[in-house]
N, C-alpha and C positions, 0 to 999 in steps of 0.2 A: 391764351390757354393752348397749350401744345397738343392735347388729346384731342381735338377738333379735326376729325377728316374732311375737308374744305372739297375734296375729290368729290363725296358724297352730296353737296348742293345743290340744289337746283339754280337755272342758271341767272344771274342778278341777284344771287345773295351777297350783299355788304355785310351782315351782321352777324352774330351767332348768341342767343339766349338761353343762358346756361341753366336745365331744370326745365326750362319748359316743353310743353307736350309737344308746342311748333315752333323750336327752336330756328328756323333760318327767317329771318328778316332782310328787306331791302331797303335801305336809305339815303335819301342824298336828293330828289328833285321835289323834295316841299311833301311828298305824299308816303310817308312810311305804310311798310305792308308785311305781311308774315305769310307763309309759305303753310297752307293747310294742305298735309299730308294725304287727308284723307279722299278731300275733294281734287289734287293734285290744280292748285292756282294757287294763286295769289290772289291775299284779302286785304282792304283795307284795315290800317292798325292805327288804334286812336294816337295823342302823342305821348312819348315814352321819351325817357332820360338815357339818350344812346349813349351816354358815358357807361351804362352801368351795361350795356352790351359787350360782347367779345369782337372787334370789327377783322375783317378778313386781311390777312396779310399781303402787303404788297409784292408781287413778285419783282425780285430784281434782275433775275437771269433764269435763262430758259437752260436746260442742263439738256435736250435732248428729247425730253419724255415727251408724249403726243404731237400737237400740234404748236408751235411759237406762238404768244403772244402778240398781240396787235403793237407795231412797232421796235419788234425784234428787230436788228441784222443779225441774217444768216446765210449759209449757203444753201443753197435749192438745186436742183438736178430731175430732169424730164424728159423723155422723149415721144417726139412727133413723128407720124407715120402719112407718108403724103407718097406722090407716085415716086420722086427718084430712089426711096427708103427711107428708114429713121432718120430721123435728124437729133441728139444730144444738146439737149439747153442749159446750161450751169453756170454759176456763178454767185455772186452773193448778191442780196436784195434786202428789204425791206419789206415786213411784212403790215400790208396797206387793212385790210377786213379780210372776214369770212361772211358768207351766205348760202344757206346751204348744204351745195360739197362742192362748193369751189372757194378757192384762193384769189385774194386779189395782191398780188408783187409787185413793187417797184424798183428793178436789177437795178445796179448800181452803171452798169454799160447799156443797158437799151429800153424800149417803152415800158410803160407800163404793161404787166398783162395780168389777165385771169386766165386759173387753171384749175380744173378738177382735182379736188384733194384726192383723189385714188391714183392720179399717176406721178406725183411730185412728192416728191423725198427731199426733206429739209434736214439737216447739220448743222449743230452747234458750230459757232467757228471758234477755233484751237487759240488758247491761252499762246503766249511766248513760249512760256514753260513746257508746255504740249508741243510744240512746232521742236525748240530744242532735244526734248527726250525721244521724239520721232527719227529727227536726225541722227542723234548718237546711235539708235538703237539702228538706224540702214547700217550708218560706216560699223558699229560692232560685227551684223552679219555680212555684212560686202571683205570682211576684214578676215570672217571665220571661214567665208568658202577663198579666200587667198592663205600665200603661203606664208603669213607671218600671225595669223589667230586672230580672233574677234577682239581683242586687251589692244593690240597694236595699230589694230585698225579705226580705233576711239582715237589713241593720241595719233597716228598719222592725218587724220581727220582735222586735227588742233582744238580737239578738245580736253583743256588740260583745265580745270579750277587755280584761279593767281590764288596764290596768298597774299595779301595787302597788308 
């Protein structure tokens, strides 16, 4: 069901029960349970036919919004304040758990670490298609501030489409 705000659940909702007064359910380790709004927990829930539930969609790519899913690659970027000055951390990782407000990463060049979700800014990483429209769009303006226009400086660049 597409009108489900899934944003809106509390967290360990698998399910969604459509009409009911406590629509978010959780299932899956032998113990089903509904999410009482009122008393804000989780109650136990006798057993029910979770076919006839709406189950939570699986995410398959993180586009940027909040925080990455557990097991995203992405690029992350932080820095550390020690005596010689900051120091800048970046690159792309693996996002391992959260606890808390920190990040557990595992960069793709060095250890594992934990970091405080307030100082680490994560980045979807760039489609092909993004990395090329990035490019054409530098050499257009590398192109517009020389003397042959931003049009000239696409195809001096060699970016022409074959026709096949």
């Amino acid at each position: 069901m597409s009108d489900i705000d899934w944003s809106t659940a509390p967290e360990g909702a698998t399910h969604f029960e459509v009409g009911s007064e406590n629509p978010w359910e959780k299932h899956g380790d032998g113990n089903p349970m509904f999410f009482a709004e009122r008393r804000n927990r989780w109650l136990a829930l006798g057993p029910v036919d979770v076919s006839a539930r709406v189950a939570r969609p699986v995410v398959t790519t993180w586009e940027g919004g909040g925080f990455p899913p557990v097991g995203t690659v992405c690029k992350y970027r932080f820095m550390t304040t020690n005596k010689g000055g900051d120091t800048t951390h970046s690159g792309t990782c693996e996002i391992l758990g959260y606890r808390h407000n920190i990040v557990w990463i595992a960069p793709t060049c060095a250890k594992q670490k934990i970091v405080a979700l307030d100082v680490v800014e994560f980045t979807p990483i760039k489609t092909e298609r993004e990395r090329v429209i990035d490019e054409i769009s530098a050499a257009y303006f590398e192109g517009a501030r020389g003397h042959m226009g931003g049009i000239a400086g696409i195809y001096e660049a060699g970016f022409r489409k074959v026709q096949s």
